[in-house]
PyMOL commands that place a pseudoatom at each C-alpha (Angstrom):
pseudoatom trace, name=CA, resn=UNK, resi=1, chain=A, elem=C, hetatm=0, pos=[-11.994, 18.331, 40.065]
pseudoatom trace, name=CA, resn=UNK, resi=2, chain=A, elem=C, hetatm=0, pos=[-9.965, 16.664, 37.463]
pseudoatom trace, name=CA, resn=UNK, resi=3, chain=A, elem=C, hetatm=0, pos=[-12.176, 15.637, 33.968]
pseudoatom trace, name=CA, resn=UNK, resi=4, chain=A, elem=C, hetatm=0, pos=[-13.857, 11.768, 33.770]
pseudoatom trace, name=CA, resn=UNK, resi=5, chain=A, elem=C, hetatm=0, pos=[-11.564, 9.515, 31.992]
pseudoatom trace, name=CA, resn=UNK, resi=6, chain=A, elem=C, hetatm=0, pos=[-13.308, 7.754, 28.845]
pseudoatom trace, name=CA, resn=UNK, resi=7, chain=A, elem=C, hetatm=0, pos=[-13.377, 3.753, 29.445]
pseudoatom trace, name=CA, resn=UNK, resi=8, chain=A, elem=C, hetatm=0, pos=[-14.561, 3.226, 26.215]
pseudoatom trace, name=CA, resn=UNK, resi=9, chain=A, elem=C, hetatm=0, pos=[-12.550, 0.287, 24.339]
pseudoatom trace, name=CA, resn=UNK, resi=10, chain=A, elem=C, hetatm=0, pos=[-9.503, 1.275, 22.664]
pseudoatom trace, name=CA, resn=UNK, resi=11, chain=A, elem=C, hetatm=0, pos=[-9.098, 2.436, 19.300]
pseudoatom trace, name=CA, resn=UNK, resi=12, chain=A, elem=C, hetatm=0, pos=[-6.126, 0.053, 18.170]
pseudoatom trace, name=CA, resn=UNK, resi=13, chain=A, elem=C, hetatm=0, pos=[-8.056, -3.061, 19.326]
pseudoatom trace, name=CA, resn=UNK, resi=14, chain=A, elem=C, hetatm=0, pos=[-10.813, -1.879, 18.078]
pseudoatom trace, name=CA, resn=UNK, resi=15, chain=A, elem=C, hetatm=0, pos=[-9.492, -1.749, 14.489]
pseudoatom trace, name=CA, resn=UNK, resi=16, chain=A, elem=C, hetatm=0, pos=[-7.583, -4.744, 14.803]
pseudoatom trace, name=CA, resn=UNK, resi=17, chain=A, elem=C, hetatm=0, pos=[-10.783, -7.150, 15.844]
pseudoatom trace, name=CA, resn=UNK, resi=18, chain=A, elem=C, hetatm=0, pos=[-12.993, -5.305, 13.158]
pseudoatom trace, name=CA, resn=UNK, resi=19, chain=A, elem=C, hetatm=0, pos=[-10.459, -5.980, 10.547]
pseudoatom trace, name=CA, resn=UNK, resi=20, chain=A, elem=C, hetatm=0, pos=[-9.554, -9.763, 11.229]
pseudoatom trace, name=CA, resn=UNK, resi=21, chain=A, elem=C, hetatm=0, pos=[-13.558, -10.291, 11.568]
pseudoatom trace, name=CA, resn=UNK, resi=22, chain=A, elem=C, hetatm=0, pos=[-14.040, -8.850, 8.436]
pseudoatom trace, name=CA, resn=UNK, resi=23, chain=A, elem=C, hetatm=0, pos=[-11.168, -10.844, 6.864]
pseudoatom trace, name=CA, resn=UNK, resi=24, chain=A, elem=C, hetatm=0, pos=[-12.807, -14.079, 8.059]
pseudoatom trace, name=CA, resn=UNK, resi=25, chain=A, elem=C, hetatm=0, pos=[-16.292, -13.244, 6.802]
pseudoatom trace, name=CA, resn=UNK, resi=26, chain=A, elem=C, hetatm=0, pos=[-14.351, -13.030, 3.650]
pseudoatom trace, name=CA, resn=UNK, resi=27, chain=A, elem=C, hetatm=0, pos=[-12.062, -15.967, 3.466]
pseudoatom trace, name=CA, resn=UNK, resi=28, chain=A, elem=C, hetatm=0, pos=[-14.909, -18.022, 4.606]
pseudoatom trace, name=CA, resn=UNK, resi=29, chain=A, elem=C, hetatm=0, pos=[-17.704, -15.879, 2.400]
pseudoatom trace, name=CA, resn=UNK, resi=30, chain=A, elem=C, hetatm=0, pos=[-16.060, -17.539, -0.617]
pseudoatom trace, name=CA, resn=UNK, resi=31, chain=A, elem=C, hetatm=0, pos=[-15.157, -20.617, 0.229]
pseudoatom trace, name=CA, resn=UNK, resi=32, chain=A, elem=C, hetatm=0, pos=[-18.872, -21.412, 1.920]
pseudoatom trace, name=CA, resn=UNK, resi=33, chain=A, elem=C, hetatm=0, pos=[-21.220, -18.743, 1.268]
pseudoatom trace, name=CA, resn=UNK, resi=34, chain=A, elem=C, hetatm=0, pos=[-23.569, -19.608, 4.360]
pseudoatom trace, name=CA, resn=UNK, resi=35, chain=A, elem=C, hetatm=0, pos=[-21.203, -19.468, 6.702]
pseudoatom trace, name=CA, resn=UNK, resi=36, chain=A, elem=C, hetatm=0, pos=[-21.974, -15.776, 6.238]
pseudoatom trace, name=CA, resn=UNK, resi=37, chain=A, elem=C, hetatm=0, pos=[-24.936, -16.243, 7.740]
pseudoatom trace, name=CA, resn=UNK, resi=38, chain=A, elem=C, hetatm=0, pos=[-23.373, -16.627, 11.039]
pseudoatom trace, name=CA, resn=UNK, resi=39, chain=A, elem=C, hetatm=0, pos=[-19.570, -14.626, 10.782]
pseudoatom trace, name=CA, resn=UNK, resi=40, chain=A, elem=C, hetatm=0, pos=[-21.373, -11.383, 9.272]
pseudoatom trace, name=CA, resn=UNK, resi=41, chain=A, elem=C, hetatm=0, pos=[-23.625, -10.883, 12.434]
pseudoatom trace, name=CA, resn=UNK, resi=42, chain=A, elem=C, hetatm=0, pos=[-20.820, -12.085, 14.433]
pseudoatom trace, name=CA, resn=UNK, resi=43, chain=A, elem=C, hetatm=0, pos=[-18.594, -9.489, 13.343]
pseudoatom trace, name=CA, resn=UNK, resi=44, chain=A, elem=C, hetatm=0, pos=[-22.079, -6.852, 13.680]
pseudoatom trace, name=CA, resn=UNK, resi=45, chain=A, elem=C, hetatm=0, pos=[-22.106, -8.150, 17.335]
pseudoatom trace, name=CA, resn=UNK, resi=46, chain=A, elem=C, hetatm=0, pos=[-18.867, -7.664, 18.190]
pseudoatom trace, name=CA, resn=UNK, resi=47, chain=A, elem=C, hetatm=0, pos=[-18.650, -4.228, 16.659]
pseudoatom trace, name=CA, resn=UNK, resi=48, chain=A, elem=C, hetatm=0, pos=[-21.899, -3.527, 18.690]
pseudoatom trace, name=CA, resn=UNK, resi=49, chain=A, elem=C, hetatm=0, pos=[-20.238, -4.762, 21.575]
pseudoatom trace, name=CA, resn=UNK, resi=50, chain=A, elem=C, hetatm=0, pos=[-17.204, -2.716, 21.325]
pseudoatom trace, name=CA, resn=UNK, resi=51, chain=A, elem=C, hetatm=0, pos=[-19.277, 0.148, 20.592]
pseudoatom trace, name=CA, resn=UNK, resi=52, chain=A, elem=C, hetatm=0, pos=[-20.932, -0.562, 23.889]
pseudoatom trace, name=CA, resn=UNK, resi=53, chain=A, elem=C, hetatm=0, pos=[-18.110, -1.378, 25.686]
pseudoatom trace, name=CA, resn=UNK, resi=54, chain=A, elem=C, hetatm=0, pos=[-19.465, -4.880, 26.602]
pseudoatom trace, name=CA, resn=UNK, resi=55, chain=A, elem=C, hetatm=0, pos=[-17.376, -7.847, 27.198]
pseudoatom trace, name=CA, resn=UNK, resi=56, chain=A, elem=C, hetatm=0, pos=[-20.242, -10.238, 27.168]
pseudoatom trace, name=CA, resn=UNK, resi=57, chain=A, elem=C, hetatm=0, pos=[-21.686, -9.176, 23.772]
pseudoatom trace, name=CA, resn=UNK, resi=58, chain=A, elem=C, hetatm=0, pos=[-18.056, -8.591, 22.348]
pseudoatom trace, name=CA, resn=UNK, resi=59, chain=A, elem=C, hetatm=0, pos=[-17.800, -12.413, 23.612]
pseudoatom trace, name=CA, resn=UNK, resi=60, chain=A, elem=C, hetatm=0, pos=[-20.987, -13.148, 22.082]
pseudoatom trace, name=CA, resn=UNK, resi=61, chain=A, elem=C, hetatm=0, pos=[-19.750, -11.986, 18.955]
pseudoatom trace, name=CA, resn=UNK, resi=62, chain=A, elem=C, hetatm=0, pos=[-17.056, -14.212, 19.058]
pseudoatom trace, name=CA, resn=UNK, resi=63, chain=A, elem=C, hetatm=0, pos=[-19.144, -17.355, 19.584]
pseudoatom trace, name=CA, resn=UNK, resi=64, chain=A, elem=C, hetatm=0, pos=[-21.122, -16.148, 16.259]
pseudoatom trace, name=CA, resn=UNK, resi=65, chain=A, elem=C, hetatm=0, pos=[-18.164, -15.483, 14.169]
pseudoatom trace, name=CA, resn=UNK, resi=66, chain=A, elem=C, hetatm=0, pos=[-16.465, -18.969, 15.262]
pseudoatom trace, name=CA, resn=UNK, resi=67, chain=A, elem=C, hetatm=0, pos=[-19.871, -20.640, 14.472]
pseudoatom trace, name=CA, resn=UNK, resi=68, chain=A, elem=C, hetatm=0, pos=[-19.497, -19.648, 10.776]
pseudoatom trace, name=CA, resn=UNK, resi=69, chain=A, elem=C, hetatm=0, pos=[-16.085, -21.681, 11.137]
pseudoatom trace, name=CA, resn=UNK, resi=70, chain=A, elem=C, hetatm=0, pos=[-17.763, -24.462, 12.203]
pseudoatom trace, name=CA, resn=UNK, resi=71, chain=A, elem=C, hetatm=0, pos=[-20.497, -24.422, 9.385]
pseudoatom trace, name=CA, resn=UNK, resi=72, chain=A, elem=C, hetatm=0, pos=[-17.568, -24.028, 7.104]
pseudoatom trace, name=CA, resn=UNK, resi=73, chain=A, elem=C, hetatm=0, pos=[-15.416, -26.399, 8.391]
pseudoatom trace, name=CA, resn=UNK, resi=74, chain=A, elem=C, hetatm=0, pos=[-18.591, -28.936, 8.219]
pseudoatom trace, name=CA, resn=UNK, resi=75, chain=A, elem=C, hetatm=0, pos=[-19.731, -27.855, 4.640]
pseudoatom trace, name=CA, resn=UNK, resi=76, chain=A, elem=C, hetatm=0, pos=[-17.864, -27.642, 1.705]
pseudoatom trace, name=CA, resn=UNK, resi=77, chain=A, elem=C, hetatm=0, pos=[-14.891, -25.105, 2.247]
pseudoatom trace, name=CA, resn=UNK, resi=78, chain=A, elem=C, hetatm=0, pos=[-11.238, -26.592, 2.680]
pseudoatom trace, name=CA, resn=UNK, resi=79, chain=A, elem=C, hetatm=0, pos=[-9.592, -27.274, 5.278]
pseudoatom trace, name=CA, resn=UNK, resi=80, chain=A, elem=C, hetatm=0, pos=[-6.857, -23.742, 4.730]
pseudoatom trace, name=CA, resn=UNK, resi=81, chain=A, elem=C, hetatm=0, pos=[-9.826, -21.483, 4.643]
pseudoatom trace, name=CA, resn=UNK, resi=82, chain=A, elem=C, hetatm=0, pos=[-11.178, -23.288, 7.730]
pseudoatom trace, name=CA, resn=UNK, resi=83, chain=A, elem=C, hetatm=0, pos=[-8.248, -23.106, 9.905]
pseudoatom trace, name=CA, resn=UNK, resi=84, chain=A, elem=C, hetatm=0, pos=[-7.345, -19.677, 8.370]
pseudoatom trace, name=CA, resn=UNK, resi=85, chain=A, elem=C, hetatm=0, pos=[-11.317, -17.996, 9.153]
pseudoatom trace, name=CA, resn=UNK, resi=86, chain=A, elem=C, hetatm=0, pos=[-10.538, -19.962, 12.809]
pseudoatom trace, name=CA, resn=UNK, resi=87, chain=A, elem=C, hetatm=0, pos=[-7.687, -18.188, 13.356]
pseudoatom trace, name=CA, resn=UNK, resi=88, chain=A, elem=C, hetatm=0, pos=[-8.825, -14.793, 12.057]
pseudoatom trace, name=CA, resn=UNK, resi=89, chain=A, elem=C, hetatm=0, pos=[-12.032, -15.067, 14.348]
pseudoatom trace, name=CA, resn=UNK, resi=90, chain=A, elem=C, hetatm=0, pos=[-9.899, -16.174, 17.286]
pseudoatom trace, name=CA, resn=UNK, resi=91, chain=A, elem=C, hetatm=0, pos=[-8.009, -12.928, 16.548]
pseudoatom trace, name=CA, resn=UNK, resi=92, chain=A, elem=C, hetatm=0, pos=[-11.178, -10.748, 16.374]
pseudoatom trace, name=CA, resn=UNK, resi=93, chain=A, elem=C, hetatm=0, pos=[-12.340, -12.074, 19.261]
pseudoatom trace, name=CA, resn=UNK, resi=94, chain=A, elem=C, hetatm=0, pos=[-9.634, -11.172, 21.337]
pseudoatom trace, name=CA, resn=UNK, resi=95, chain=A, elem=C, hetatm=0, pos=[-8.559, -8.002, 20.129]
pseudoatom trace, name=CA, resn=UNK, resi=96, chain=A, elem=C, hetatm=0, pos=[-11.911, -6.977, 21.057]
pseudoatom trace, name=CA, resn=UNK, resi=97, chain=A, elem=C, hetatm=0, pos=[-11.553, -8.147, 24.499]
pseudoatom trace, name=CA, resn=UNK, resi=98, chain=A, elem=C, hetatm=0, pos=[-8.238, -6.769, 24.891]
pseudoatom trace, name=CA, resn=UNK, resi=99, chain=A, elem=C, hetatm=0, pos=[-9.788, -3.341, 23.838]
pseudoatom trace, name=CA, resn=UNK, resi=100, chain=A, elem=C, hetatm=0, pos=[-12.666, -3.590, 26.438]
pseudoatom trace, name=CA, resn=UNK, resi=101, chain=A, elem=C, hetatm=0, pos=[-9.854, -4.490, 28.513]
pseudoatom trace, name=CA, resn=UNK, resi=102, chain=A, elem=C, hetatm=0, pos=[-7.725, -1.665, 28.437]
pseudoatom trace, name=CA, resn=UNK, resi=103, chain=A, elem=C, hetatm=0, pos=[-10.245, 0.889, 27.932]
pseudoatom trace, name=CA, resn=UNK, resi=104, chain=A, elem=C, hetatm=0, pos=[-11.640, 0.113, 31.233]
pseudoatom trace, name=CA, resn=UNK, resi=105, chain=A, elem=C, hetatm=0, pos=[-8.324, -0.323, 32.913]
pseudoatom trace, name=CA, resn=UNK, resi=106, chain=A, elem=C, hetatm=0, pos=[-6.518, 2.637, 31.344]
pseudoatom trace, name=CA, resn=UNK, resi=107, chain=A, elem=C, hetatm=0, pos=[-9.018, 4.806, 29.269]
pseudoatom trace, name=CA, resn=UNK, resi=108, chain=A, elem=C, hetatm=0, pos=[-9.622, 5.243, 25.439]
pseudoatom trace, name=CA, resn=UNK, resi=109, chain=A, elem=C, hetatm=0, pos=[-7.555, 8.418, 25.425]
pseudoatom trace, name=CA, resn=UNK, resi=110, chain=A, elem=C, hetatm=0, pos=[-4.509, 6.547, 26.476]
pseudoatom trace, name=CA, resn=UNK, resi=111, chain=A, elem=C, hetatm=0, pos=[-1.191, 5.604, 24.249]
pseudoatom trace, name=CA, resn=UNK, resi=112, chain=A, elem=C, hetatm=0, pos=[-1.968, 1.834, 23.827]
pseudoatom trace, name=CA, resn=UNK, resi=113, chain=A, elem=C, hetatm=0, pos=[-1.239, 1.104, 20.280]
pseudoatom trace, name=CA, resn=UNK, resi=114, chain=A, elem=C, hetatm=0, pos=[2.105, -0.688, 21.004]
pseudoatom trace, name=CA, resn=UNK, resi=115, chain=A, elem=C, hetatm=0, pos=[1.125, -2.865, 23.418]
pseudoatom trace, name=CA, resn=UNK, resi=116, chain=A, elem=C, hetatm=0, pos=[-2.260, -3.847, 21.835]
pseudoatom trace, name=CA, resn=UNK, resi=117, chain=A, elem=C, hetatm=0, pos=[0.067, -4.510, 18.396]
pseudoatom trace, name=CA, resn=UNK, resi=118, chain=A, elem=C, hetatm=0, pos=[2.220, -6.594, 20.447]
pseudoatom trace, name=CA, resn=UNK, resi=119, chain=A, elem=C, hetatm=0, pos=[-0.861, -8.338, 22.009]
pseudoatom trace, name=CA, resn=UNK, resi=120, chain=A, elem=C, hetatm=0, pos=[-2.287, -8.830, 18.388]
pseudoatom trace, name=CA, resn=UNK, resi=121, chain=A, elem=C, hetatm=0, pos=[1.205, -10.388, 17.243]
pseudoatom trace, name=CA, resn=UNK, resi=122, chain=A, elem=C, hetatm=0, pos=[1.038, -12.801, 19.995]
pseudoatom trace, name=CA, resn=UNK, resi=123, chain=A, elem=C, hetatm=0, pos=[-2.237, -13.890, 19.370]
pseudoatom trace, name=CA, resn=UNK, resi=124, chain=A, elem=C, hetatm=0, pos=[-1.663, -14.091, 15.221]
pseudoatom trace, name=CA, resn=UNK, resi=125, chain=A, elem=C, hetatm=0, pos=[1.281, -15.974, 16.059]
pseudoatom trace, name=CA, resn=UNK, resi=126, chain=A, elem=C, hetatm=0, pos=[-0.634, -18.647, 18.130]
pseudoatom trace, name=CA, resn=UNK, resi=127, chain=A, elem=C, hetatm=0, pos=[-3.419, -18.784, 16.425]
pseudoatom trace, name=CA, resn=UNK, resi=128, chain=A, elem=C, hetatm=0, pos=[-1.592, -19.308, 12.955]
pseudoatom trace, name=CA, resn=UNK, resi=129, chain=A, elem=C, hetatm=0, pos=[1.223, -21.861, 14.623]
pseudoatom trace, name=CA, resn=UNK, resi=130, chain=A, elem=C, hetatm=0, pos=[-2.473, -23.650, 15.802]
pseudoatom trace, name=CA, resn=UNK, resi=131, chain=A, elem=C, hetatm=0, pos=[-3.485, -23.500, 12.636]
pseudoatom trace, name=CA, resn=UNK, resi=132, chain=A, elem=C, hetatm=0, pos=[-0.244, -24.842, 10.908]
pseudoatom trace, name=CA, resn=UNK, resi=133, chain=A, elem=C, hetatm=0, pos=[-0.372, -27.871, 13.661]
pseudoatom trace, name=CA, resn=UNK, resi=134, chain=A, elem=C, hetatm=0, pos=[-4.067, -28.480, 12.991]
pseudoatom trace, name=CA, resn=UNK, resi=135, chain=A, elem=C, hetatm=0, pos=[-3.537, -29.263, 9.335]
pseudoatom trace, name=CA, resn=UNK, resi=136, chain=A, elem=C, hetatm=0, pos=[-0.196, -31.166, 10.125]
pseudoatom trace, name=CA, resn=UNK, resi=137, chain=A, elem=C, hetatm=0, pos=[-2.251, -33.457, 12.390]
pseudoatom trace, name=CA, resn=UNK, resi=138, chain=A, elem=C, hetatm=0, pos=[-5.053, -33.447, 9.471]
pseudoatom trace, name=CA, resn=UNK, resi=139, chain=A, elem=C, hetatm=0, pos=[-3.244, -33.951, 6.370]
pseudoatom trace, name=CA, resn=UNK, resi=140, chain=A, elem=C, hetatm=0, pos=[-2.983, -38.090, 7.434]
pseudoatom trace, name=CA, resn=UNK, resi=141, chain=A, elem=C, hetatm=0, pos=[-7.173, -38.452, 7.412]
pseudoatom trace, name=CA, resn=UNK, resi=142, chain=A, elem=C, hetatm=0, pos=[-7.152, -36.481, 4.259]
pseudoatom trace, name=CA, resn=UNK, resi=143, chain=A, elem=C, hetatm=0, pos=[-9.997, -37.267, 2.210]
pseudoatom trace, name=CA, resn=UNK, resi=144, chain=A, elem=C, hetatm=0, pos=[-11.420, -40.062, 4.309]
pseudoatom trace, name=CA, resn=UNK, resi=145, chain=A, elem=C, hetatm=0, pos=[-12.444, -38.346, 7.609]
pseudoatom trace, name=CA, resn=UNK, resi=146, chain=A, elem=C, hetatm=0, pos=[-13.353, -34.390, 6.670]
pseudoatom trace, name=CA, resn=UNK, resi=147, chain=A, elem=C, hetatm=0, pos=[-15.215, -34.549, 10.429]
pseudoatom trace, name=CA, resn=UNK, resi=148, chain=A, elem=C, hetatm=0, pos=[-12.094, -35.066, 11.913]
pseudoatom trace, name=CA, resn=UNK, resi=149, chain=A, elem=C, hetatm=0, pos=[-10.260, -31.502, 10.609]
pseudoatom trace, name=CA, resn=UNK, resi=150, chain=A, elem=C, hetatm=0, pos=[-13.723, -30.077, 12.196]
pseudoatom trace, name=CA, resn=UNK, resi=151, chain=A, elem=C, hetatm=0, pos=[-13.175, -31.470, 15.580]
pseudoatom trace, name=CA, resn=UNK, resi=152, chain=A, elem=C, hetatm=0, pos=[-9.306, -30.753, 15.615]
pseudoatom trace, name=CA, resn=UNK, resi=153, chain=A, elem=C, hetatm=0, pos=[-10.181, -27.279, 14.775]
pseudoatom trace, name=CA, resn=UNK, resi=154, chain=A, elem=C, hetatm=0, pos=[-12.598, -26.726, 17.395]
pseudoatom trace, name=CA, resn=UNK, resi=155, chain=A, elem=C, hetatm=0, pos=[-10.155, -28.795, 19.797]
pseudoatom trace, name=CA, resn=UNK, resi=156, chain=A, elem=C, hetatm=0, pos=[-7.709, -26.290, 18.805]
pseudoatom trace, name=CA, resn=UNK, resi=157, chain=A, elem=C, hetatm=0, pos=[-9.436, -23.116, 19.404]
pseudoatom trace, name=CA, resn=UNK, resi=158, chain=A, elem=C, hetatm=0, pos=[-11.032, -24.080, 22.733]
pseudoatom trace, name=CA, resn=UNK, resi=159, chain=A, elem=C, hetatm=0, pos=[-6.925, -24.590, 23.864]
pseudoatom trace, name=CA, resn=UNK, resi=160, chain=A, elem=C, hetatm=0, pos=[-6.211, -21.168, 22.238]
pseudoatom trace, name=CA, resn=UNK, resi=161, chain=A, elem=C, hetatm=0, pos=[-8.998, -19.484, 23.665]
pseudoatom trace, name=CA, resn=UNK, resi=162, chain=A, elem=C, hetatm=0, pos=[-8.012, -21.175, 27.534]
pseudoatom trace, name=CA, resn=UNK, resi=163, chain=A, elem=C, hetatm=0, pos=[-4.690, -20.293, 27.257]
pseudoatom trace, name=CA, resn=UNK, resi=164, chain=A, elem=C, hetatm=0, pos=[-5.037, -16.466, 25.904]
pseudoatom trace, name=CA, resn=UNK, resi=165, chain=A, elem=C, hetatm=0, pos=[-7.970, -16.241, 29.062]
pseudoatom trace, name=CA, resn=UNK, resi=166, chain=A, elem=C, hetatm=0, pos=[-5.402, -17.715, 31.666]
pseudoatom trace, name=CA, resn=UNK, resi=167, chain=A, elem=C, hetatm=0, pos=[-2.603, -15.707, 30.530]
pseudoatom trace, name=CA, resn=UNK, resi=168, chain=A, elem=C, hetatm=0, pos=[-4.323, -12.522, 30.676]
pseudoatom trace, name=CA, resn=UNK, resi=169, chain=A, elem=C, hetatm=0, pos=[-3.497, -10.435, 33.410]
pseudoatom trace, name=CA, resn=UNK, resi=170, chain=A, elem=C, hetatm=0, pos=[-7.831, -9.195, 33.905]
pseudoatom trace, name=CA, resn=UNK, resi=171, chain=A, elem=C, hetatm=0, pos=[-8.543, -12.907, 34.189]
pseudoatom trace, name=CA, resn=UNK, resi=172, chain=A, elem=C, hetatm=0, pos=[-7.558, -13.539, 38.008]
pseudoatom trace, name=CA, resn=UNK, resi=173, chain=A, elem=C, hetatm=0, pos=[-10.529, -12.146, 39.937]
pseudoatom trace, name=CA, resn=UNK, resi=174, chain=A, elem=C, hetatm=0, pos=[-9.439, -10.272, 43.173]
pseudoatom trace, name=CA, resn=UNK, resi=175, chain=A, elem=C, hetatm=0, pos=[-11.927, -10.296, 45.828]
for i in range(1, 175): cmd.bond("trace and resi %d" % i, "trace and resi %d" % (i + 1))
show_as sticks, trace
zoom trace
């Protein structure tokens, strides 16, 4: 009998979502110190949910961390550290669901790193070129209309988020 493969998430994806969650709960940490409130137990959750191998609590995670966005986004951090913590949770978020992912599909033992860096790039890359449009679209309601770089980041994200969960190749169910 051969030995069980480990589905536990993958270490590269792992590392990847812990360190872009932690890099948000810092950028926004300093710019809006209660965002923390919501983006440190975000990143506990996801952690939790990777540790777990649980999509739904990696996801819940996710919701969390992008919540402190919001709360900075609304309060008094600027609109760069916004858009920046949005993209960095959007990364976390998916990393970690690429690592449940694969683990499941493949096993934790297998050679993943490349493709998971790849997957990371991709998403960094979108989520930064969303980021970079955001503001563009923001910069001519600057200083009259600070709602309206909340709701073009949250705009923003929800598109992200669709169009990494459409593209991915676990997201067509097969009865």
């Amino acid at each position: 009998m051969s030995p069980a493969v480990d589905r536990s998430p993958t270490k590269p994806g792992s590392a990847i979502s812990l360190a872009a969650g932690v890099l948000a709960v810092a950028v926004l940490g300093v710019t809006m110190p209660p965002s923390a409130g919501l983006t440190i137990p975000g990143v506990a959750v996801i952690g939790a949910g990777l540790h777990s191998g649980r999509e739904r609590l990696v996801t819940a995670g996710g919701v969390l961390l992008f919540a402190g966005v919001l709360v900075a986004g609304v309060g008094e951090a600027g609109v760069g550290a916004t858009l920046i913590g949005g993209a960095l949770s959007v990364l976390a978020w998916d990393a970690a669901v690429n690592a449940v992912e694969l683990g499941e599909q493949v096993g934790y033992e297998a050679e993943t790193r490349s493709a998971e860096l790849s997957h990371a790039a991709g998403t960094t890359a979108v989520g930064f070129g969303t980021a970079v449009a955001a503001y563009a679209m923001y910069v001519p309601f600057e200083g009259g209309r600070p709602i309206v770089s909340v709701v073009l980041l949250t705009v923003a994200a929800v598109l992200l988020a669709s169009a990494l969960r459409v593209s991915s190749p676990t997201s067509t169910s097969t009865e």
